[in-house]
C-alpha positions in Angstrom: 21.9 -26.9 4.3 19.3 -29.3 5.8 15.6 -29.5 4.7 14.9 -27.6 8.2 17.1 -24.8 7.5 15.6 -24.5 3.7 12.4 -23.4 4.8 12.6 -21.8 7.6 11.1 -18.3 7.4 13.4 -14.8 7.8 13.5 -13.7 11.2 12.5 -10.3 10.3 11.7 -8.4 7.2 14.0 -6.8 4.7 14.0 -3.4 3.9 17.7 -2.2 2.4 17.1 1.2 0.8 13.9 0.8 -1.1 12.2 3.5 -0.6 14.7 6.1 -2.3 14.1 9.0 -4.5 15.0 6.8 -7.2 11.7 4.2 -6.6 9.2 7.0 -5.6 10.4 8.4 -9.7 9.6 4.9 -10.9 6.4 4.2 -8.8 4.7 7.1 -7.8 5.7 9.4 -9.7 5.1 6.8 -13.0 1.7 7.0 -12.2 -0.7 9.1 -14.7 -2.9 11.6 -12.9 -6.0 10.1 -14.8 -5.0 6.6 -12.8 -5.2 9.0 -9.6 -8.3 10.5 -10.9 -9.9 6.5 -11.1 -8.9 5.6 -7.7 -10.2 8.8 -6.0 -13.4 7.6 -8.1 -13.1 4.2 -6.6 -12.8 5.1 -2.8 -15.3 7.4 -3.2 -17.9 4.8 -4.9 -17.6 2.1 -2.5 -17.7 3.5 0.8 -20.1 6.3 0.6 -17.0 9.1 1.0 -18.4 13.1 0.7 -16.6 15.7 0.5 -15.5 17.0 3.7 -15.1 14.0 4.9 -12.1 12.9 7.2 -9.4 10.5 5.5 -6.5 8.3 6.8 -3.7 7.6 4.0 -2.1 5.0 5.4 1.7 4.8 3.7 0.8 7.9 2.0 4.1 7.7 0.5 4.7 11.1 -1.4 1.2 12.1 -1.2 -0.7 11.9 -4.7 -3.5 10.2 -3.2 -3.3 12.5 -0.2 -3.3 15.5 -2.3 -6.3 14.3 -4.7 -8.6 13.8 -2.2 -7.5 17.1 -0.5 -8.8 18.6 -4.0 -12.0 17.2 -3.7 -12.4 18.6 -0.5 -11.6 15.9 2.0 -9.6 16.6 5.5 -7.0 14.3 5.1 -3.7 12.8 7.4 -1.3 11.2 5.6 1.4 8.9 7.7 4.3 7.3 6.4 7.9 6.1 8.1 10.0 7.8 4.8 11.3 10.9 6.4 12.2 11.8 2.5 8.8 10.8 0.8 7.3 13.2 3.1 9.0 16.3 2.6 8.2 15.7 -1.2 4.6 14.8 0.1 3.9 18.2 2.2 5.8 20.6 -0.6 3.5 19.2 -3.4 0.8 19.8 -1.0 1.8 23.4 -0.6 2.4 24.0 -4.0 -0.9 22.7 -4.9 -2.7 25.2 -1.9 -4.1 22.5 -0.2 -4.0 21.6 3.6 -3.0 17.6 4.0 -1.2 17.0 8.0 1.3 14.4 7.1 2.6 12.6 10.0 5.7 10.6 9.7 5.2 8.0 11.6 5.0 3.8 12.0 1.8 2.5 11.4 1.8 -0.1 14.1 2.1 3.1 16.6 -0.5 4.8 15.4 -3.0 6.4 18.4 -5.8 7.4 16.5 -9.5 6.9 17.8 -13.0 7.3 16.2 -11.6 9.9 14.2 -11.8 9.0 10.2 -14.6 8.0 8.1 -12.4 6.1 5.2 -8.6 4.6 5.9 -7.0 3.6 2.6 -3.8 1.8 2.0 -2.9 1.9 -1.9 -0.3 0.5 -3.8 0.9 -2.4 -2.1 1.4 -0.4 1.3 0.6 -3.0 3.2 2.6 -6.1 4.5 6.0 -4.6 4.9 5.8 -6.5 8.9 5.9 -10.1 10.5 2.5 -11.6 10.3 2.0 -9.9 14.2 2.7 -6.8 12.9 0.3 -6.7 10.1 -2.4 -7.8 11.6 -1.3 -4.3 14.2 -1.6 -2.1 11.4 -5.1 -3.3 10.4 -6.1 -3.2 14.0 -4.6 0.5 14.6 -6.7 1.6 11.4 -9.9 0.1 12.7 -9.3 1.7 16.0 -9.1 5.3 14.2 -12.3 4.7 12.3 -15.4 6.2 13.5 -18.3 3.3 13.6 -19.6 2.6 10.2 -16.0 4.3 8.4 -14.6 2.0 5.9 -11.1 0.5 5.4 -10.0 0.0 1.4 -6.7 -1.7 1.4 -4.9 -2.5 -2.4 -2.3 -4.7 -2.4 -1.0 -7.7 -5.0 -3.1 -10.9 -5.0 -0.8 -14.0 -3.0 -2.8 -16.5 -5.6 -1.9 -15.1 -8.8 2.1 -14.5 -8.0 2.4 -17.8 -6.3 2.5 -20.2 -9.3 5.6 -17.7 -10.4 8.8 -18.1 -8.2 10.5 -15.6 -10.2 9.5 -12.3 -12.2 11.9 -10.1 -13.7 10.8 -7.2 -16.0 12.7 -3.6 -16.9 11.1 -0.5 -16.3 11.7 3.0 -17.8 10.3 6.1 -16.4 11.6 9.5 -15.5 15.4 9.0 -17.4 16.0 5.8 -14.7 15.7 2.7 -16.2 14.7 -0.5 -13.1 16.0 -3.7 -13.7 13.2 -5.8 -11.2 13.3 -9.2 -10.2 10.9 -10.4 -8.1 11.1 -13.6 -5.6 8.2 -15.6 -4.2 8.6 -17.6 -1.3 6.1 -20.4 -1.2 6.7 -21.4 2.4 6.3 -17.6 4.2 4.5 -15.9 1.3 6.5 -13.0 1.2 8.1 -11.6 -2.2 11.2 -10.2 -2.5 12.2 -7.0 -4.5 15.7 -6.9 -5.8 15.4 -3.5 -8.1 18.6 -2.3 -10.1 18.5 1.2 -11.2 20.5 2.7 -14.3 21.6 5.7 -15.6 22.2 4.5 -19.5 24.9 1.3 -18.8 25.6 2.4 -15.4 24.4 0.9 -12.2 23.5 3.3 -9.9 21.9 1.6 -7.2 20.5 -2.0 -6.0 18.2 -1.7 -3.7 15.7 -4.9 -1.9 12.6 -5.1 -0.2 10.2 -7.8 0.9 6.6 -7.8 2.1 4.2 -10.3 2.7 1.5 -11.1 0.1 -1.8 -12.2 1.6 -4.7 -14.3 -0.4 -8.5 -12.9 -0.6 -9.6 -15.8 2.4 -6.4 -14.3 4.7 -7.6 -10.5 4.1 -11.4 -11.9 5.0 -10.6 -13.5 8.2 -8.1 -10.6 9.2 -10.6 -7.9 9.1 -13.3 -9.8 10.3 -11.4 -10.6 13.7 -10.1 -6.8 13.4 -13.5 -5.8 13.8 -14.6 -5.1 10.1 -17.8 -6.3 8.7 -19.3 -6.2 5.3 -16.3 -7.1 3.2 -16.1 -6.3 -0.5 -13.7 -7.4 -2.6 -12.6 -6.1 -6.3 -10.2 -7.0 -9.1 -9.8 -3.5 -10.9 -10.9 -0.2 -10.1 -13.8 -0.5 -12.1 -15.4 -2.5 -9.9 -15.3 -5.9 -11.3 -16.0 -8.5 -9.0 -12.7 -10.2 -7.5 -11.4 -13.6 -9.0 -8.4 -15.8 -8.2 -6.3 -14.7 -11.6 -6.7 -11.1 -10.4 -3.1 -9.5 -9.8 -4.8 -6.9 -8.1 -6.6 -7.3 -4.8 -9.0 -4.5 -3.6 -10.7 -5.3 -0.3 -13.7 -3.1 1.7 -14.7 -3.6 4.9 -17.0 -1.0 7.6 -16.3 -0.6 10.8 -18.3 -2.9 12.8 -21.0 -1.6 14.6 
């Protein structure tokens, strides 16, 4: 293999079976309902959210986040392209008595206009496309924000990964225990996900994933030329002020006016 061929960027981006019942029991459904309770807290702190207000969950995935601002009495959508994370999204939904319209959908396709006052993207929900692609998704969520509606987007800091080539870490939660290992690619900044699930000593299922990670400056200039002004950004949901050795990235920006 020539130097050429060694870093040449994948031609498109990998998705082989990720997002299977098994992940949503070791991501979504891992998280503790006071952690859901914080972030509600978070979106509703730094962009002026009421209740009542209209919300875009962007990769709503099986709808907690969906569902927890339905309880406080937000008019939610929720879109997502998992037919299956869905159905457990709009039964939860109806177990819990609330009314949340989740669309399955892509986000680059989305047709929404100067409808929402907040669009969030949580949990890394962000990336999953070629650079072009991205920068659609951000540009079809400003598009569906009325003037002055914020965008909060959470996704892994590029910068405090990137001196790591490789992570790998096991996981427990739900009787499934996730081998993960976790690639970096310097030269496209995307991370791939290679997860192994086990039931005791039995594999179960491999599954692989890989998004592109993007660095505070990147996020900055991509909503500013989306038409986002006022940019915030944060390292936890507490709202400390975002440095470089922050594994989390939390950025805010307003619909320009």
């Amino acid at each position: 293999m020539n130097s050429e061929e060694q870093v040449s960027p994948r031609s498109r981006p990998i998705n082989n079976g990720y997002f299977c019942p098994e992940t949503r029991l070791v991501t979504i459904d891992a998280r503790a309902d006071d952690t859901t309770t914080r972030e509600i807290d978070f979106l509703f702190a730094v962009s002026g959210l009421r209740s009542g207000g209209t919300v875009l969950d962007v990769g709503c995935g099986a709808g907690r986040q969906s569902i927890a601002l339905a309880r406080r009495g937000c008019r939610v959508v929720g879109v997502d392209k998992s037919v299956e994370f869905l159905a457990v999204a709009a039964e939860r939904a109806q177990q819990a008595g609330l009314s949340v319209e989740f669309r399955h959908a892509d986000a680059r396709e989305m047709d929404f206009t100067d409808r929402f006052d907040l669009a969030v993207s949580f949990y890394t929900a962000f990336g999953y496309h070629d650079d072009d692609g991205n920068r659609l998704v951000v540009e079809r969520i400003v598009q569906a924000l009325r003037t002055g509606g914020h965008f909060v987007l959470d996704v892994t800091n590029r910068d405090a990964v990137a001196q790591r080539t490789t992570e790998v870490k096991v996981t427990r939660a739900n009787g499934l225990t996730v081998v993960k290992e976790n690639h970096f690619d310097p030269y496209t900044s995307r991370r791939r996900l290679d997860w192994t699930y086990l039931e005791g000593d039995l594999v179960t299922k491999r599954v692989a994933m890989d998004h592109r990670l993007y660095a505070l400056h990147e996020l900055l200039r991509l909503f500013g030329e989306s038409g986002l002004d006022d940019c915030n950004a944060y390292a936890d949901l507490d709202l400390t002020p975002f440095h470089p050795g922050s594994r989390r990235l939390l950025i805010v920006g307003a619909k320009r006016q």
